[in-house]
MMTF fields as JSON, N, C-alpha, C and O atoms, coordinates in Angstrom:
{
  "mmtfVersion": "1.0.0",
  "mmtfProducer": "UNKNOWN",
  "numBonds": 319,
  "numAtoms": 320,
  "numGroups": 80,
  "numChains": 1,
  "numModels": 1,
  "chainsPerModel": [1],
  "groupsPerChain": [80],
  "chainIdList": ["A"],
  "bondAtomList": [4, 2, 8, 6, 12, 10, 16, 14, 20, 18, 24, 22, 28, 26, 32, 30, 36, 34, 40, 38, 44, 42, 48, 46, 52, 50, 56, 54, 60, 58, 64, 62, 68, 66, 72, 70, 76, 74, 80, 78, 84, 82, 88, 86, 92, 90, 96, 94, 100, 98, 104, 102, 108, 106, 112, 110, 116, 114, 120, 118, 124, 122, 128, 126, 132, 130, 136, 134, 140, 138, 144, 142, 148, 146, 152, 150, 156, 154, 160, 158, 164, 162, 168, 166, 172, 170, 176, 174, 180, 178, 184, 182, 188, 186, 192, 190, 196, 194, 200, 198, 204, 202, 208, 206, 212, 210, 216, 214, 220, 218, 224, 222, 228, 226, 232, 230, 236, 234, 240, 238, 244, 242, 248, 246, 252, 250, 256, 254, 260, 258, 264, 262, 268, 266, 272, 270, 276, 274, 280, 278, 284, 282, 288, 286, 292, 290, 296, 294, 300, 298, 304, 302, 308, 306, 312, 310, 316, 314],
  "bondOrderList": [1, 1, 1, 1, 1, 1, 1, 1, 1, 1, 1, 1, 1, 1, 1, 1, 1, 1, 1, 1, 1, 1, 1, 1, 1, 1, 1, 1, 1, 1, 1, 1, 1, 1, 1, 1, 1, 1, 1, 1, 1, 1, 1, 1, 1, 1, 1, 1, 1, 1, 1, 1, 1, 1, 1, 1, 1, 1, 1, 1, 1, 1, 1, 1, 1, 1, 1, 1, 1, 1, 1, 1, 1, 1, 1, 1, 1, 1, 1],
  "groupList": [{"groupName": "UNK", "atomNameList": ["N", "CA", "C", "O"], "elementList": ["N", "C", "C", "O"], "formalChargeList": [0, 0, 0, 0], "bondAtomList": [1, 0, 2, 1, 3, 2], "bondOrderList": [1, 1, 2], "singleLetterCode": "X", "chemCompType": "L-PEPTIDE LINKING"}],
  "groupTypeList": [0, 0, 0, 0, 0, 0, 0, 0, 0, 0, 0, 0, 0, 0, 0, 0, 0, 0, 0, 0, 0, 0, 0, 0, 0, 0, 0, 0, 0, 0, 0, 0, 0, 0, 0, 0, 0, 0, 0, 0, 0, 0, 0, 0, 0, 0, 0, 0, 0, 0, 0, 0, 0, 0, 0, 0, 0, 0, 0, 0, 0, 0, 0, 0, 0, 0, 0, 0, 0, 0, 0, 0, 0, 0, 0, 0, 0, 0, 0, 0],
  "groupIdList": [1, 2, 3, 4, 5, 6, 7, 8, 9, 10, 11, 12, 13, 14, 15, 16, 17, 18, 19, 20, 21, 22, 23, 24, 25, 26, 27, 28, 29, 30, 31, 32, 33, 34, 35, 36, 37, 38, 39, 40, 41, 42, 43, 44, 45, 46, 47, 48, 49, 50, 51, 52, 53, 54, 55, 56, 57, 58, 59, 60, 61, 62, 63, 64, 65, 66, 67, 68, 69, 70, 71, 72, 73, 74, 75, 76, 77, 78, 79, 80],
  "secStructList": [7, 6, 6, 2, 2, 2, 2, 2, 2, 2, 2, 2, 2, 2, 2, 2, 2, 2, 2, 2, 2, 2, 2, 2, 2, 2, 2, 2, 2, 2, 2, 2, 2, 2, 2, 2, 2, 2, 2, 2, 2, 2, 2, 6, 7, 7, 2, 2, 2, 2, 2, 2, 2, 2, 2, 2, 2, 2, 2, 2, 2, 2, 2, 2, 2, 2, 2, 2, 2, 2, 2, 2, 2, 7, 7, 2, 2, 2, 2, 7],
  "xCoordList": [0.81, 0.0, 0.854, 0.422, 1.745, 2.985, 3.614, 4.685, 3.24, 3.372, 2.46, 2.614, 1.474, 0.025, -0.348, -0.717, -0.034, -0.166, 1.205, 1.211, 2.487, 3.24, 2.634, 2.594, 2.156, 1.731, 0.792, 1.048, -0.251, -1.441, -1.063, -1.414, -0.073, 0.529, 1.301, 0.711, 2.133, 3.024, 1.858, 2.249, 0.732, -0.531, -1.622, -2.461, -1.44, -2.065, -1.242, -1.756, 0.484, 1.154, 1.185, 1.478, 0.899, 0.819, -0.099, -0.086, -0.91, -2.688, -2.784, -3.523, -1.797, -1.542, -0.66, -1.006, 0.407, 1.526, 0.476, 0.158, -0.16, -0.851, -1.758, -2.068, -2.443, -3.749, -3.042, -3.36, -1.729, -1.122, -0.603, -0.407, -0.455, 0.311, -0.642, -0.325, -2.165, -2.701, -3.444, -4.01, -3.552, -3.737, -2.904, -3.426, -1.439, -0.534, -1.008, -0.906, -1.522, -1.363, -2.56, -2.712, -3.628, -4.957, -4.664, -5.075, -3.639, -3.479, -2.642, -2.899, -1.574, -0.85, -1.777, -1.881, -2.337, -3.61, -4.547, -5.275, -4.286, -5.181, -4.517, -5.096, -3.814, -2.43, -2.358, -2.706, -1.776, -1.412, -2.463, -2.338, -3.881, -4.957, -4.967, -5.075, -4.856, -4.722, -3.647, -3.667, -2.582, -1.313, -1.564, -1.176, -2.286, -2.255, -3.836, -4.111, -4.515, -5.78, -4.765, -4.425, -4.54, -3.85, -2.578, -2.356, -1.953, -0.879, -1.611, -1.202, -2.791, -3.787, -4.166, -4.044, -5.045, -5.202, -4.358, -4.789, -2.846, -2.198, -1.705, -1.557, -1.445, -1.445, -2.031, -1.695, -3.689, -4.485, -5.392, -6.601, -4.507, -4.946, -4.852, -3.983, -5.763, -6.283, -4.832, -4.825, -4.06, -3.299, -4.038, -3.352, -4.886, -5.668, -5.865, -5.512, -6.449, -7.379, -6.363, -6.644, -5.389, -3.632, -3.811, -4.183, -3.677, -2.7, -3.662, -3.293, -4.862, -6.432, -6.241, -6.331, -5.962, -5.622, -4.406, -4.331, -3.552, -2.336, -1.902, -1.013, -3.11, -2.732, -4.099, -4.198, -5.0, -6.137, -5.413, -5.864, -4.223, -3.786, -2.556, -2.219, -2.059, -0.639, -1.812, -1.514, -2.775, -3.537, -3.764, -3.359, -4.505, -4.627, -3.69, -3.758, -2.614, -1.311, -1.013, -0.638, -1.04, -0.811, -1.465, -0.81, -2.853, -3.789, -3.488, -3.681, -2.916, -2.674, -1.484, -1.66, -0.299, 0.529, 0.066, 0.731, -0.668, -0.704, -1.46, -1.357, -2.287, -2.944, -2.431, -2.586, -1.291, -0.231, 0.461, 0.52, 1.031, 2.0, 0.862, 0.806, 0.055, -1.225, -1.473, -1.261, -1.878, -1.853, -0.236, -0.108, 0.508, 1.703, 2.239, 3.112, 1.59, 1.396, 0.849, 1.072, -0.421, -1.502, -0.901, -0.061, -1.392, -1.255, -2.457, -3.217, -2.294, -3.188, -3.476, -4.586, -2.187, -1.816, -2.446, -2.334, -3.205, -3.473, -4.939, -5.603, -5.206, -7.011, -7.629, -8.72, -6.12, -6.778, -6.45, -6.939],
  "yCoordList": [-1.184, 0.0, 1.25, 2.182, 1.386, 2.396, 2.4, 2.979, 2.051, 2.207, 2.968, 3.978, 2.31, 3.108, 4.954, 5.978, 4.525, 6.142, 6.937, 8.036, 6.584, 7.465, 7.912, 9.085, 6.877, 7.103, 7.786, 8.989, 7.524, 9.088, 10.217, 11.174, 10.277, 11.994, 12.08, 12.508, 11.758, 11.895, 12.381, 13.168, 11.884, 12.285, 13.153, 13.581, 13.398, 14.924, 15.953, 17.013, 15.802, 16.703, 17.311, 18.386, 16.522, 16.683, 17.134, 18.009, 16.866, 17.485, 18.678, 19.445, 19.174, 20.225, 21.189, 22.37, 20.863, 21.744, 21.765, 22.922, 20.733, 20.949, 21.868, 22.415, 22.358, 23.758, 24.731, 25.834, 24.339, 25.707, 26.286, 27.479, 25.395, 25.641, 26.175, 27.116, 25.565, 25.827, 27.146, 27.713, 27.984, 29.136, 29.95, 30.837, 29.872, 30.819, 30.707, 31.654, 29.737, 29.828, 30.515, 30.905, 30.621, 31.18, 32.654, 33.432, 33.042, 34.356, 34.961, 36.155, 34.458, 34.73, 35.135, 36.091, 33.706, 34.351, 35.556, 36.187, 35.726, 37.12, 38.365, 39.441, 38.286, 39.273, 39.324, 40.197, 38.06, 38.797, 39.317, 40.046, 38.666, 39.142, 40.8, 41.472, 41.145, 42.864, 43.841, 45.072, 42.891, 43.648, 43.707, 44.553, 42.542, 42.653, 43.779, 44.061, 44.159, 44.639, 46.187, 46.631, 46.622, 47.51, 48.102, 49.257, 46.851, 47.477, 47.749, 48.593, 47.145, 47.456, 48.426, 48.899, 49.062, 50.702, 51.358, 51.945, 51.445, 52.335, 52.49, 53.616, 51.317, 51.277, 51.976, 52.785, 51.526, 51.849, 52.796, 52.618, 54.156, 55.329, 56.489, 56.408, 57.545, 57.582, 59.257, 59.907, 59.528, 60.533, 62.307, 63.259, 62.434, 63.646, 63.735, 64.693, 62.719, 62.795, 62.77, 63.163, 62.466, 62.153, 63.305, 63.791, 64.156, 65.585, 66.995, 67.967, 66.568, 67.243, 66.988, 67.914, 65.624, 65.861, 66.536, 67.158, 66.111, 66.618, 68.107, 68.741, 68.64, 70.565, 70.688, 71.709, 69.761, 70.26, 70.057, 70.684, 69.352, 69.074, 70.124, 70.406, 70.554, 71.584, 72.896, 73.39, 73.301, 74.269, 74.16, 75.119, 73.037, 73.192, 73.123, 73.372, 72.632, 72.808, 74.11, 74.679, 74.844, 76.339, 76.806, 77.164, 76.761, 77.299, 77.218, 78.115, 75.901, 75.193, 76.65, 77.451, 76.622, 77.375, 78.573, 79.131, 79.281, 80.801, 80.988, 82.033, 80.012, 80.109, 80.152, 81.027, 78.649, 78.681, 80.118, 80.645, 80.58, 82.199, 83.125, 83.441, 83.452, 83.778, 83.789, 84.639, 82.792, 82.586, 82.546, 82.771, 82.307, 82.986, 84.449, 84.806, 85.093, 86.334, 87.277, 88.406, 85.856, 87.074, 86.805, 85.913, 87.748, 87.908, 88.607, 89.496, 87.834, 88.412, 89.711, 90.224, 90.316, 91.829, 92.626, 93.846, 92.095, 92.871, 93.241, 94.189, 92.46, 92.307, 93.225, 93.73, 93.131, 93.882, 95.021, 95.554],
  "zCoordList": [0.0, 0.0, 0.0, -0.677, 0.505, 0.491, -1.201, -1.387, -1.829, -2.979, -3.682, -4.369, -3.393, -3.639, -3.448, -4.025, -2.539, -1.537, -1.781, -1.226, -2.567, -3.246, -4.504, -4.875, -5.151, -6.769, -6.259, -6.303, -5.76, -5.504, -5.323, -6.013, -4.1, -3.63, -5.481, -6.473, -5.448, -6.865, -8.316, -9.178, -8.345, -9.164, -8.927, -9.719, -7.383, -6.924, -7.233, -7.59, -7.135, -7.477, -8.981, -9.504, -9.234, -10.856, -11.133, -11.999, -10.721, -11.064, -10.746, -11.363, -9.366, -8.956, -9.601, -9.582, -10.157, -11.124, -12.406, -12.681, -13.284, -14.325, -14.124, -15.182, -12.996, -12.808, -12.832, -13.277, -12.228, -12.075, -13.542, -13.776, -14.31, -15.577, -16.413, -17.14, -16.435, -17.452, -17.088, -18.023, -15.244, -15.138, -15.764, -16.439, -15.712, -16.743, -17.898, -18.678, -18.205, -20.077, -20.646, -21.803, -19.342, -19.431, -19.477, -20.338, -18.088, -18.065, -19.011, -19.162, -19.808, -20.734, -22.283, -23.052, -22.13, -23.586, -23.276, -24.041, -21.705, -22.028, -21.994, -22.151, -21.875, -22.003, -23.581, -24.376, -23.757, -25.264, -26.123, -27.107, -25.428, -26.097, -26.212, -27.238, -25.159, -24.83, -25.091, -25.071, -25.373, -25.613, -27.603, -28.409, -27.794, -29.254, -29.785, -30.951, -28.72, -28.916, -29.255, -30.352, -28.16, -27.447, -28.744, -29.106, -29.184, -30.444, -31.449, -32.246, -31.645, -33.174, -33.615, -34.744, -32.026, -31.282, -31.976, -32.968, -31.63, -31.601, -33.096, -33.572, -33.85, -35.676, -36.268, -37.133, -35.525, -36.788, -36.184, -36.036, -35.73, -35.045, -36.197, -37.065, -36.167, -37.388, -37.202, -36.156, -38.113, -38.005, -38.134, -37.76, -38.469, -37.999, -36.683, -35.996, -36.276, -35.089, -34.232, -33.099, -34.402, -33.152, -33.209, -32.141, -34.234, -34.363, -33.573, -32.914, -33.977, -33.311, -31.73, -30.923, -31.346, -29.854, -28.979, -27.919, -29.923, -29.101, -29.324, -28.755, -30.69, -30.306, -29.256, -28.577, -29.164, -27.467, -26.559, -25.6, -26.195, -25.119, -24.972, -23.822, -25.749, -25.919, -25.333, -24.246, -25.859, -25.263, -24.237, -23.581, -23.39, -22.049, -20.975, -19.771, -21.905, -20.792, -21.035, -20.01, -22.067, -22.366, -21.022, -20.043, -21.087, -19.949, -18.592, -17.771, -18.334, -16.91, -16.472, -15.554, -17.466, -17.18, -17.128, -16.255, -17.54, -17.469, -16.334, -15.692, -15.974, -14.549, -13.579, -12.727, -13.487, -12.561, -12.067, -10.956, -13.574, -13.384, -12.709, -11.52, -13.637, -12.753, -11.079, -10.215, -11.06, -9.37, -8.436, -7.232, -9.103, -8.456, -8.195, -7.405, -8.946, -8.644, -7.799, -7.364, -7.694, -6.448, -5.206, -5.091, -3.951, -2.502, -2.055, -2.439, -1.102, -0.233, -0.008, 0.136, 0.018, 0.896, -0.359, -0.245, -1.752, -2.976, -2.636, -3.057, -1.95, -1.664, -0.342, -0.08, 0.42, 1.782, 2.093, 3.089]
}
């Protein structure tokens, strides 16, 4: 019976490394699923519409800054 009861533990282990293996391979396919979604995105991104965002975004950082200088300017001692 000590034979027995090695080959079982020895085939739980296995049963056990095989779940574990085939969770990576689960989580890996969904990875690459997203990494390949994710590179497609970025290919087949339309070049107007890049260029349309990134002068809205150069403006509002324009804005951010002049506010910043702006409010570095005021004091208190202007108001009272």
């Amino acid at each position: 019976m000590g034979s027995q009861a090695g080959m079982a533990d020895l085939q739980a282990r296995v049963g056990t490394v095989e779940a574990r293996i085939e969770d990576a391979n689960l989580s890996n396919s969904s990875m690459t699923y997203a990494f390949e979604t994710a590179k497609s995105e970025i290919i087949s991104s339309d070049p107007y519409k890049a260029a349309s965002l990134l002068t809205q975004t150069e403006t509002q950082l324009e804005l951010v800054y002049t506010l910043t200088a702006h409010m570095s300017r005021l004091s208190l001692s202007d108001y009272i």
